[in-house]
C-alpha positions in Angstrom: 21.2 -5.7 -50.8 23.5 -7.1 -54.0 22.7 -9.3 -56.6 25.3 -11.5 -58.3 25.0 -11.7 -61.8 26.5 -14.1 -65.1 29.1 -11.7 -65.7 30.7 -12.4 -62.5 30.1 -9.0 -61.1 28.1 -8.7 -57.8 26.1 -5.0 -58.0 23.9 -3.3 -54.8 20.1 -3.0 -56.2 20.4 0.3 -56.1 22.3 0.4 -59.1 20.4 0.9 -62.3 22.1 -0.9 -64.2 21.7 -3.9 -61.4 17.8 -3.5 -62.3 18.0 -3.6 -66.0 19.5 -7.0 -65.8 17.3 -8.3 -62.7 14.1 -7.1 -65.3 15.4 -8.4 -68.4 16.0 -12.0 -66.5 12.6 -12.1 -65.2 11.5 -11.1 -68.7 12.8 -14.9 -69.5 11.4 -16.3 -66.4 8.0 -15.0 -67.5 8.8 -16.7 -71.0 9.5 -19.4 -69.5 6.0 -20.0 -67.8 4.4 -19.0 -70.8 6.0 -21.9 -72.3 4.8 -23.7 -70.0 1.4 -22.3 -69.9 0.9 -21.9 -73.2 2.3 -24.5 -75.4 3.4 -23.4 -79.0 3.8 -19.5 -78.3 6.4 -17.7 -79.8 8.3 -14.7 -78.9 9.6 -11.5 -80.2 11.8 -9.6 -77.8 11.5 -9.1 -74.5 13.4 -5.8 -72.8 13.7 -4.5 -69.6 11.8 -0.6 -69.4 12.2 1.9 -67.0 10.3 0.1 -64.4 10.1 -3.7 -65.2 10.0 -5.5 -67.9 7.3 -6.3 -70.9 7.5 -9.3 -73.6 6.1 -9.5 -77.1 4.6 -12.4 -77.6 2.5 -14.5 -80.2 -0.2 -16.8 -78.3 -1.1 -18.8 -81.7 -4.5 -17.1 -81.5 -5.2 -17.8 -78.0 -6.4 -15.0 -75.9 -5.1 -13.9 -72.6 -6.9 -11.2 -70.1 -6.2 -9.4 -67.1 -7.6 -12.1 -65.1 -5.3 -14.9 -66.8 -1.9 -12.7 -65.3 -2.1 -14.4 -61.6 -1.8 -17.7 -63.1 1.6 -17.0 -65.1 2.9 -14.7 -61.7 2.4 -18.0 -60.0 3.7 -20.5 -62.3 7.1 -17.9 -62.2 7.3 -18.3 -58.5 7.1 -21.4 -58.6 10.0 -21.8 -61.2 11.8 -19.0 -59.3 11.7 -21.6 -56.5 13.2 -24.2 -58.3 16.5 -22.2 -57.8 17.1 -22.4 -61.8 20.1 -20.8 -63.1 21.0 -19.1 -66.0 23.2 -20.4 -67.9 25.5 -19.1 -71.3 26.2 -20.9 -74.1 28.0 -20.0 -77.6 26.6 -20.9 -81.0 27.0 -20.0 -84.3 24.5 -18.6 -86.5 24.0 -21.3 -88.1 23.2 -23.5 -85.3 20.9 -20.6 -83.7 18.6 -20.4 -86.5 18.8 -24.0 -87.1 17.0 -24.3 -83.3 14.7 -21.5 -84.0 13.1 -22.6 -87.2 13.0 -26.7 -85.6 10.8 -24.6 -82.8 8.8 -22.8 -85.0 9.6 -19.4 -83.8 9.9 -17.2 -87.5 10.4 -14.1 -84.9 13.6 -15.1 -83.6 14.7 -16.6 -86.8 14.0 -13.1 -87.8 16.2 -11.4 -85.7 18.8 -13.8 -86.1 19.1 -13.5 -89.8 19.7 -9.5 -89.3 22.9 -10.4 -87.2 26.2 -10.3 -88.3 27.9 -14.1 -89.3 29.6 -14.8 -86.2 29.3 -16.3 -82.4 25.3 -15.9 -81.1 24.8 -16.3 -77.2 22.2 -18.3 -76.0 20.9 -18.2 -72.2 18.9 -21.1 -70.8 16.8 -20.6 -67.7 15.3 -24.3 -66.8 13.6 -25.7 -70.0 13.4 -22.1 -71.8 16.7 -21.5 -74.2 16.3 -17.5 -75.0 18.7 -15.9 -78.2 20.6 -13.1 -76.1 23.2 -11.0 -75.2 23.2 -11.3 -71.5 24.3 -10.7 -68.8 21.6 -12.4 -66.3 21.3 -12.5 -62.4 23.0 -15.7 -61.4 20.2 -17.6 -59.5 16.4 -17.2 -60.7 15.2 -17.6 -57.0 16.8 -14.4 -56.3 13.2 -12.9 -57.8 10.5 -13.3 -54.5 8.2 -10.9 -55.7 6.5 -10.6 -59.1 3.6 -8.6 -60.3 2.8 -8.7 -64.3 0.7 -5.2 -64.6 -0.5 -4.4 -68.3 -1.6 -6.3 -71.3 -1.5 -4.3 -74.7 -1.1 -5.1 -78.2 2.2 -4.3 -80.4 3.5 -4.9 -84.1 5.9 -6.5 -84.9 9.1 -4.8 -85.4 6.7 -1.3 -84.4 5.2 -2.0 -88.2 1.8 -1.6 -88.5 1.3 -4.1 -91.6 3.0 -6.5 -89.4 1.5 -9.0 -87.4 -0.2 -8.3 -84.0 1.7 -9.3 -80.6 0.4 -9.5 -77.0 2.7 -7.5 -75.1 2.7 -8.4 -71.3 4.3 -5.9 -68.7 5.5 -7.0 -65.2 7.9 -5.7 -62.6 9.5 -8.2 -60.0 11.9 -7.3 -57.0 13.9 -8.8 -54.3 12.0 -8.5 -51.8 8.1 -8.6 -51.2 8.5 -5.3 -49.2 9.7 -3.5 -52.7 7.2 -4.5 -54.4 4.2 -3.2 -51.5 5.7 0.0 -51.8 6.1 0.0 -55.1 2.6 -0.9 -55.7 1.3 2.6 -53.1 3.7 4.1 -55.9 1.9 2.9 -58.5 -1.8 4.3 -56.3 0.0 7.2 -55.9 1.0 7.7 -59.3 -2.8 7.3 -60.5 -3.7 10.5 -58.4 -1.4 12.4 -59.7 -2.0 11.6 -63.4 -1.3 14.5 -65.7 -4.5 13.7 -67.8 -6.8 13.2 -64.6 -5.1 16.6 -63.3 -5.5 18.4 -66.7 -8.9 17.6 -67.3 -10.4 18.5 -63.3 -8.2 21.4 -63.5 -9.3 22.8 -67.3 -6.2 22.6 -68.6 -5.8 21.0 -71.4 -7.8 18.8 -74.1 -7.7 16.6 -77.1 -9.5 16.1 -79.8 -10.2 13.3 -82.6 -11.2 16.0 -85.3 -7.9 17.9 -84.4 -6.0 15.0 -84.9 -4.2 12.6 -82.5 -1.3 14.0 -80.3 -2.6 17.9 -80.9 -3.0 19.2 -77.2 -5.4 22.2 -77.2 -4.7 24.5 -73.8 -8.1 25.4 -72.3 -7.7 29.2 -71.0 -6.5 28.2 -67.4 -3.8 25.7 -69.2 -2.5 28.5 -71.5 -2.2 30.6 -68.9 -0.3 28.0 -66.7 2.0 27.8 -70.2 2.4 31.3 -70.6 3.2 31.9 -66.8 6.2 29.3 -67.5 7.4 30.9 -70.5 7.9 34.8 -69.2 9.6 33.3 -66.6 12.2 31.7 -68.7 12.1 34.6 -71.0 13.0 36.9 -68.1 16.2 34.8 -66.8 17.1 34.2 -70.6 17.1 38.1 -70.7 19.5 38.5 -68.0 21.8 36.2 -69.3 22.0 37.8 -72.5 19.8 35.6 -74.8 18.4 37.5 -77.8 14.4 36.1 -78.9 13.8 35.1 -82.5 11.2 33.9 -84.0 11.1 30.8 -86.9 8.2 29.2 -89.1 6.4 26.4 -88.4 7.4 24.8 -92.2 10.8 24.6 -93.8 11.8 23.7 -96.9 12.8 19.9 -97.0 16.4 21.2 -98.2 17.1 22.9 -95.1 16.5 19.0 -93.1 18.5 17.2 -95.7 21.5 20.1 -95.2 21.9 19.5 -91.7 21.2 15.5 -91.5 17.9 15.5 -89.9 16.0 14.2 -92.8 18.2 11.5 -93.8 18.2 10.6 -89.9 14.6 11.1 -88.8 12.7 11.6 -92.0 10.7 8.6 -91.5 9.6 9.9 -88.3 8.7 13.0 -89.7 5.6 14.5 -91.1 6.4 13.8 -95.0 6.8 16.8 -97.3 4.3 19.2 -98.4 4.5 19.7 -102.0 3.2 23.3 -103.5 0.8 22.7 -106.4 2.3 24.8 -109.1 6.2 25.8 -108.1 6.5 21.9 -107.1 8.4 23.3 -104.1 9.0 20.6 -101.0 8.2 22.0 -97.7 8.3 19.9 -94.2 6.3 20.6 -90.8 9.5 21.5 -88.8 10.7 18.8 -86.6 13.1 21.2 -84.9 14.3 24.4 -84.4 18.3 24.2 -84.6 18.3 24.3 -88.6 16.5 27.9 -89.0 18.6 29.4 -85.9 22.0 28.1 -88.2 20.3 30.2 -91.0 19.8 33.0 -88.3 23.5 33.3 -87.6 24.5 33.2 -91.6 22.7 35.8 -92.4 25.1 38.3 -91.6 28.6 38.8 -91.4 29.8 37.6 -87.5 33.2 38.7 -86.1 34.7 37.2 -82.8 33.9 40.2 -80.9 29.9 38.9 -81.5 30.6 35.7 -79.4 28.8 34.3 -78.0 25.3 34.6 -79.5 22.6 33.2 -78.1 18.8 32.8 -79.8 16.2 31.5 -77.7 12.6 30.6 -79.2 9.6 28.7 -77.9 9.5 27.0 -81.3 6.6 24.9 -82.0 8.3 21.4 -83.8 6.1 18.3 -85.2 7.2 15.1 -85.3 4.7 11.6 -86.2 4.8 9.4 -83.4 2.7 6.2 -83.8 -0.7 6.4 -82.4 0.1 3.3 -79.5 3.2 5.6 -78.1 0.8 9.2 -77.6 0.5 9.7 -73.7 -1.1 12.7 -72.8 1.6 15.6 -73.1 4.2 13.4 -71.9 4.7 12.0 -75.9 2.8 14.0 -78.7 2.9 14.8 -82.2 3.1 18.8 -81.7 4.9 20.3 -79.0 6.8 23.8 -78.2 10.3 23.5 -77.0 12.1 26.0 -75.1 15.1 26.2 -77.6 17.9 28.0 -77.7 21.0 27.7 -79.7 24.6 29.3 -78.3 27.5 30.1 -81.0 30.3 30.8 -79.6 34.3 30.4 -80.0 36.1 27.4 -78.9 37.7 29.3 -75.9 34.1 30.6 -74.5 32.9 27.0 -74.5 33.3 25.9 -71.6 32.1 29.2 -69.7 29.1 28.7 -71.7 28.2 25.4 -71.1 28.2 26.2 -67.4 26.2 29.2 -67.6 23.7 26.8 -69.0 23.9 23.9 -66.3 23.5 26.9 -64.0 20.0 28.2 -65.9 18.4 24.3 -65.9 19.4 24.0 -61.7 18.0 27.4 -61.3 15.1 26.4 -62.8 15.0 22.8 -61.1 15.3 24.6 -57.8 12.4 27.4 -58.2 10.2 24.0 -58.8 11.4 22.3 -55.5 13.0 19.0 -57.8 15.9 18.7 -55.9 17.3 15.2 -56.4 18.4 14.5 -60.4 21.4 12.8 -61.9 23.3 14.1 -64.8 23.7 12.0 -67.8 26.8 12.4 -69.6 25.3 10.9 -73.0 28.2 10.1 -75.7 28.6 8.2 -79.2 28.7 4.5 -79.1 32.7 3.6 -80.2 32.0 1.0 -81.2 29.2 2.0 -83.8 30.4 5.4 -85.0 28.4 5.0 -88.2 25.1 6.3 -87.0 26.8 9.8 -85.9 28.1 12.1 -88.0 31.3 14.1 -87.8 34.8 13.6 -87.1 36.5 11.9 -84.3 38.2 15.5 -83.2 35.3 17.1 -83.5 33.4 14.6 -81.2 36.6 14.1 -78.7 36.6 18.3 -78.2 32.8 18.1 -77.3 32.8 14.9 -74.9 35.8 16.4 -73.3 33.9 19.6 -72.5 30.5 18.3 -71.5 32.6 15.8 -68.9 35.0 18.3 -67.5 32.2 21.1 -67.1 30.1 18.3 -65.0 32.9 17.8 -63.3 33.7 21.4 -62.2 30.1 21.8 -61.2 30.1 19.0 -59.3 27.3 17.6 -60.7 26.1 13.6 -59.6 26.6 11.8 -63.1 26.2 8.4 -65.5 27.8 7.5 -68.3 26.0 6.1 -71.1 27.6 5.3 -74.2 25.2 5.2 -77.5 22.5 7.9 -76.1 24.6 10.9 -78.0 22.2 12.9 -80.5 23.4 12.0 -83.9 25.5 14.9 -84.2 27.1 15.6 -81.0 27.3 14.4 -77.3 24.8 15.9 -74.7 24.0 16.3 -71.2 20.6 15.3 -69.7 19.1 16.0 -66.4 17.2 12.6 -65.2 14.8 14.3 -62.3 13.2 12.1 -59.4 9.7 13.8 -58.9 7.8 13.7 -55.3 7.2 10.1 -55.1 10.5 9.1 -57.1 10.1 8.4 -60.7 12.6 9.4 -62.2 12.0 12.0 -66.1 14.2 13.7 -68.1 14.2 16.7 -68.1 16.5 19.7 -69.2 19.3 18.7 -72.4 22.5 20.7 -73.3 24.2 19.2 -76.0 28.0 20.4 -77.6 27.9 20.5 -81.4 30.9 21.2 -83.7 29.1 19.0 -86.8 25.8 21.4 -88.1 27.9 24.9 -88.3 30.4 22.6 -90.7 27.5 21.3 -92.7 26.0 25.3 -92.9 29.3 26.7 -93.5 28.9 28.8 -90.7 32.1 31.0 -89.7 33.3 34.4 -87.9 35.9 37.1 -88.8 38.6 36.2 -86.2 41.2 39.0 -84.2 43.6 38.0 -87.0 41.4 38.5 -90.0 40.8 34.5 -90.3 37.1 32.5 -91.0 36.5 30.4 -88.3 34.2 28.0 -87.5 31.9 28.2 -83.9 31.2 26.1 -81.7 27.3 25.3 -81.3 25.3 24.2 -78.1 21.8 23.4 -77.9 19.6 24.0 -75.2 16.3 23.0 -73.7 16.1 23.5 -69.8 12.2 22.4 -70.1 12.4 19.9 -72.8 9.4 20.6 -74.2 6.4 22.6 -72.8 4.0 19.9 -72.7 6.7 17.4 -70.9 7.0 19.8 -68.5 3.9 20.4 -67.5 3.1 17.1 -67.4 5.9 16.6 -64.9 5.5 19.5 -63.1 1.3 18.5 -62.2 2.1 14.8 -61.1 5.6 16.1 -59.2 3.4 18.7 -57.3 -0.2 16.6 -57.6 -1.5 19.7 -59.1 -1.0 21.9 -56.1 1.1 24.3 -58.0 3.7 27.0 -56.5 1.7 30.1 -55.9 3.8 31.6 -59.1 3.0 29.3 -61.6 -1.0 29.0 -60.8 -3.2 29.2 -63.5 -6.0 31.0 -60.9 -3.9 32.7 -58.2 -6.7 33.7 -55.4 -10.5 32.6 -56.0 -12.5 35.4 -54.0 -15.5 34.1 -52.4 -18.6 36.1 -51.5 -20.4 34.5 -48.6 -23.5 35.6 -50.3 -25.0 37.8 -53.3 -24.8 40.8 -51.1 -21.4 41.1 -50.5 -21.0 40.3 -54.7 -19.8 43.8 -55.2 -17.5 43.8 -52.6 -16.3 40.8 -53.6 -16.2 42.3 -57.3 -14.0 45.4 -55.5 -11.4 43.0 -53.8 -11.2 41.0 -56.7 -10.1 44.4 -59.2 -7.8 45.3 -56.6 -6.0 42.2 -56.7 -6.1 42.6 -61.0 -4.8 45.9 -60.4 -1.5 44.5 -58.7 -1.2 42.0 -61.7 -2.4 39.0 -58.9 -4.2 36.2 -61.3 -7.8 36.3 -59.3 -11.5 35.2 -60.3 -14.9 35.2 -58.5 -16.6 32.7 -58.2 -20.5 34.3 -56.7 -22.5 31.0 -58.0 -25.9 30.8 -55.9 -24.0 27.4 -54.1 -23.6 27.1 -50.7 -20.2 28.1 -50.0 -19.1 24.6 -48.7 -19.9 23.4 -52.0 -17.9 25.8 -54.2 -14.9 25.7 -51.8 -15.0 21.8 -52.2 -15.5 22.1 -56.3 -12.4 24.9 -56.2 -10.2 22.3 -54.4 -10.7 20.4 -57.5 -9.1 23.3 -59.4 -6.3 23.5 -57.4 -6.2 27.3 -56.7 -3.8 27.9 -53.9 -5.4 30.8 -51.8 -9.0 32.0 -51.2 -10.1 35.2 -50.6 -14.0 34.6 -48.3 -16.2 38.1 -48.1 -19.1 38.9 -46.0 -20.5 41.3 -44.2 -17.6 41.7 -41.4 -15.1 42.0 -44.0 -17.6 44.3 -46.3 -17.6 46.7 -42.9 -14.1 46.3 -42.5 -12.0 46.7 -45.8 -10.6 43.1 -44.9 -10.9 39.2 -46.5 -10.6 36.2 -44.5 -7.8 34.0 -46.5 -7.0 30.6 -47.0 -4.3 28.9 -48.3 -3.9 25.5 -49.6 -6.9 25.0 -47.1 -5.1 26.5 -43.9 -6.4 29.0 -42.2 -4.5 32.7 -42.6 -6.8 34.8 -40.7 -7.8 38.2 -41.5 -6.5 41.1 -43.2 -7.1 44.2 -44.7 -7.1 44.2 -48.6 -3.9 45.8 -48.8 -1.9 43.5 -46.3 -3.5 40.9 -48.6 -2.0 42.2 -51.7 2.0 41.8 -49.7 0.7 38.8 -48.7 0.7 37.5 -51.9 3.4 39.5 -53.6 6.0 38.4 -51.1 4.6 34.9 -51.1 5.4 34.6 -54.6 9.0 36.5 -54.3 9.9 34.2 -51.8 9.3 31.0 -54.1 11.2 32.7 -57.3 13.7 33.6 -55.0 
C-alpha cells in the first residue's frame, strides 16, 4: 500500500523512510489527545524511533499509568476519524516563540530560541499547532491502528539536573492486520530476550557493586565469547591480519591528537590523574588511536602495504544509566577492531576483502537478509566532521563504488558519517525481522594526517596511507546479544557454549558415561555430564533450558555395546558407536563453518 504525504510525494509503506514520517505524525496525533486529555501539558519533542514513535511530555504533575494509555489510543482514533489534515504554515521566530510562551510551553520556547533567525514551520493537526520540520502523511485517518506501548521517565534535553518528563511510546500502522502481527512480534520478541536467554542459559551477569553496564561472562558465556573470537582470529589469519595488543588506559593526549576527545569527551569516562607526575590518563574509548601509534613506530615503505592489525580491544565509554540494555548498550565492551593502512591504489581491493569477511561471517550465522548503509557527511553541516573536502570526496567515492561492484542492496543516509570519515554499515533483519546493525567499515584519510603517519614510496617520497576501520561484529556483547534472540538461544552446533551433554540413565552406567564423555574431550568436542540423582525426564527438560544442542543418553545397552543413543535439538538420531558419534559431530560442525 502507499501513503501520500505533505511534501507531495506518495511512498509504498515499505519504505523506511514512509514509516518515519507515518510515526512522527502520529507522534502529533497522540499530542493532540493529550491536549485534549490533559489540559495544560506541555511538550518537549516528540520523534519517530525505530519502531514507532515516543513523546516527552510534561503532565503539570499529573500522573499517568499503564492503565490510563487505552483512553488516549482511543481519543486518537477518534481524531484519526475526523479525517484531520496536516497542514504547513511559515512563521518567523519571532512569531513562534511569541505563540509558545502565550501557551505556556517554556520547552518549545526552548528549542526555538536555539534556532537560527529565520523562517520556523509550524504543522497543525485539528486544534494541535506542533513547531516542526515536516513532512507529515497527508490525511490523519490514514492511521487505523494505534497501540501506545511503554511509559518511562526522561530529562530534559538527556540532562539529569533537568526536569523530569513522561515519555510515552506507541507504534500505529495502516492497517489493523500490521499491527496483530506486529504485536506476535513483539510476544515473540519477549522469548527471545537476550537477558532472559543469558540468565537461563548462565551466560552472563550484572552486578550493582561492579558497576552499571559491566557484563561479567559466567563460564558457559565466556566460552560462547571465546568460541566467537578464534573463529574470527582464524579467517583474520588467512587474510593476512597481524594480532596486536593495546592498554586499557591512554594518555588523554593521545584522544585530543586524533579528535576523539574534543568530539566525545563528554561521553567519556573523565581523566585519571596520577597523584605525583600529575600525568592525565583516560579509560580508552577506542582502539584506532593506539593502532596509529602501532604503525609510527617504525619506519613503513610501500612494499609493507597493506597492514592490517586486528585486536579484541576492550573500549569504555559512559552511557547514562536510562540508555544500559543488557549487552545490547553498555559502558564496557570488546570490539573486534581492526585497522587496514594501505596505499591509495590498494583501497579499493581492500575495502572489498573486508565486505567479503562481514558476509562471510553473516552467512556462517544463517542472517541472510541485511541492507548496506552507505553512511556520508551531512553537506550541508560540514562543521561537525573533520578533514578536507578531497579527502572526504576520495573516501565516499570508494565506499559507493565498492558497494556497487559487490552488488550489495544499499541506503543512503546523509549525516550518519563518523566524524572523520564516511562508513559502511550492515543493517541485519534477525529471525522474526528486526532489523540491528551490525558489522562497520569505514574509509579514513583524516587520523593518519593528524598522526603524521607516512611510508617511503617506489620513488623515495613520504606519503600518507589510507586508513580503514573495521568491526565485522560490532562489539562482542552486541553480537551476542543478536546472535541469542536471532537464533532464540538454539545456537549453531559451533558456536555452543556446551556442545553434547552426556546422560547416564542411572548411577551405574556413570563411568561409562564419564568414558564417552573423555572421548568426546579428547577430539576437542565441548561436552559435560550431567549424572544428578534426577530422573532423566527431569534433567533433559532442565538442559533444554540450557540450550545444548545434542545429547549423548547411556545405559546398560549402550554400556554393552560401545554405542550412545543421541539427540539433537530434541530429534531423535538413533544409535551409534562412540566413534561414528565423534564424525557425527565433527562433520556436523564442518558443514555449518563451511
Amino acid at each position: 500500500m502507499t501513503i501520500a504525504f505533505t511534501d507531495g510525494t506518495i511512498r509504498p509503506w515499505e519504505d523506511d523512510e514512509a514509516k518515519r514520517i507515518f510515526w512522527h505524525s502520529s507522534a502529533h496525533l497522540m499530542a493532540e489527545a493529550l491536549e485534549a486529555l490533559y489540559p495544560g501539558v506541555k511538550f518537549g519533542v516528540g520523534p519517530a524511533v525505530e519502531t514507532g514513535f515516543y513523546y516527552d511530555v510534561d503532565l503539570g504533575g499529573r500522573q499517568i499509568s499503564e492503565s490510563d494509555l487505552k483512553a488516549i489510543e482511543d481519543k486518537m482514533l477518534e481524531l484519526a476519524k475526523t479525517k484531520e489534515t496536516f497542514e504547513r504554515k511559515e512563521v518567523s521566530k519571532a512569531d513562534a516563540m511569541k505563540y509558545f510562551k502565550e501557551k505556556g510551553d517554556q520547552y518549545k520556547c526552548e528549542l526555538i530560541d536555539a534556532l537560527e533567525d529565520g523562517t520556523i514551520t509550524f504543522y497543525t493537526n485539528g486544534a494541535f499547532t506542533d513547531l516542526c520540520r515536516g513532512p507529515h502523511i497527508k490525511h490523519v485517518d490514514d492511521i487505523k491502528a494505534i497501540k501506545l506501548t511503554a511509559i518511562a521517565g526522561a530529562y530534559w534535553k538527556g540532562d539529569q539536573n533537568r526536569e523530569q518528563l513522561t515519555r510515552i511510546y506507541g507504534v500505529t500502522f495502516p492497517k489493523k492486520s500490521m499491527l496483530d502481527e506486529y504485536l506476535q512480534m513483539l510476544e515473540e520478541a519477549k522469548k527471545r530476550d537476550h537477558r532472559k536467554l543469558g540468565k537461563e542459559m548462565g551466560l552472563f551477569t550484572f552486578s550493582s557493586k561492579v558497576g552499571l553496564g559491566l557484563p561479567l561472562w559466567l563460564p558457559r558465556g565466556a566460552q560462547m565469547r571465546y568460541t566467537l573470537e578464534q573463529f574470527l582470529r582464524r579467517k583474520q589469519q588467512e587474510l593476512g591480519y597481524l594480532p596486536v595488543v593495546t592498554p586499557h588506559i591512554g594518555a588523554k593526549e593521545l584522544y585530543v591528537t586524533s579528535g576523539h576527545y574534543a568530539k566525545y569527551g563528554k561521553d567519556s569516562f573523565q581523566p585519571i590523574h596520577t597523584p605525583q607526575e600529575g600525568e592525565e590518563y583516560m579509560l580508552k574509548p577506542m582502539n584506532c588511536p593506539h593502532h596509529c601509534e602501532i604503525y609510527r613506530s617504525e619506519p613503513r615503505s610501500y612494499r609493507d602495504l597493506p597492514l592490517r592489525f586486528a585486536e579484541f580491544g576492550t573500549v569504555y565509554r559512559y552511557e547514562q544509566s536510562g540508555e544500559l540494555h543488557g549487552l545490547t548498550r553498555v559502558r564496557g565492551f570488546t570490539q573486534d577492531d581492526a585497522h587496514l593502512f594501505c596505499r591509495a591504489d590498494q583501497l579499493q581491493e581492500e575495502f572489498e576483502k573486508v565486505i567479503d569477511l562481514i558476509l562471510y561471517v553473516f552467512k556462517t550465522l544463517h542472517m541472510t537478509e541485511y541492507m548496506a548503509q552507505i553512511s556520508l557527511r551531512d553537506p550541508n553541516n560540514k562543521s561537525k566532521y573533520i578533514g578536507s573536502d578531497e579527502n572526504w570526496e576520495k573516501a565516499e567515492n570508494a565506499i559507493i563504488e565498492s558497494a556497487k561492484k559487490k552488488g550489495l542492496k544499499t541506503v543512503v543516509e546523509l549525516g550518519e558519517a563518523a566524524f572523520y570519515g564516511p562508513k559502511l554499515d550492515f543493517m541485519v533483519k534477525d529471525a522474526i525481522g528486526r532489523s540491528w546493525q551490525l558489522g562497520t567499515i569505514q574509509v579514513d584519510y583524516n587520523l593518519p594526517e593528524r598522526f603524521g603517519l607516512e611510508y617511503t614510496d617506489a620513488d623515495g617520497s613520504k606519503q600518507r596511507p589510507v586508513m580503514i576501520h573495521r568491526a565485522p561484529f560490532g562489539s562482542i556483547e552486541r553480537f551476542t546479544a543478536v546472535v541469542l534472540e536471532h537464533t532464540a538461544g538454539h545456537l549453531p552446533l559451533w558456536l555452543a557454549p556446551d556442545q553434547v551433554k552426556v546422560l547416564p540413565i542411572s548411577e551405574k552406567f556413570a563411568d561409562y558415561a564419564e568414558k564417552v564423555c573423555n572421548s568426546l574431550k579428547n577430539c576437542d568436542i565441548r561436552a559435560s555430564i550431567d549424572a544428578r540423582n534426577e530422573t532423566l525426564g527431569k534433567r533433559i527438560r532442565e538442559i533444554a533450558l540450557l540450550r545444548v544442542p545434542v545429547l549423548a543418553i547411556v545405559g546398560e545397552k549402550e554400556a554393552s555395546e560401545g554405542t550412545v543413543s543421541v539427540r539433537r535439538e530434541g530429534v531423535d538420531q538413533g544409535s551409534m558407536p562412540v566413534e561414528q558419534f565423534i564424525n557425527f559431530i565433527n562433520t556436523a560442525i564442518a558443514e555449518e563453518l563451511s
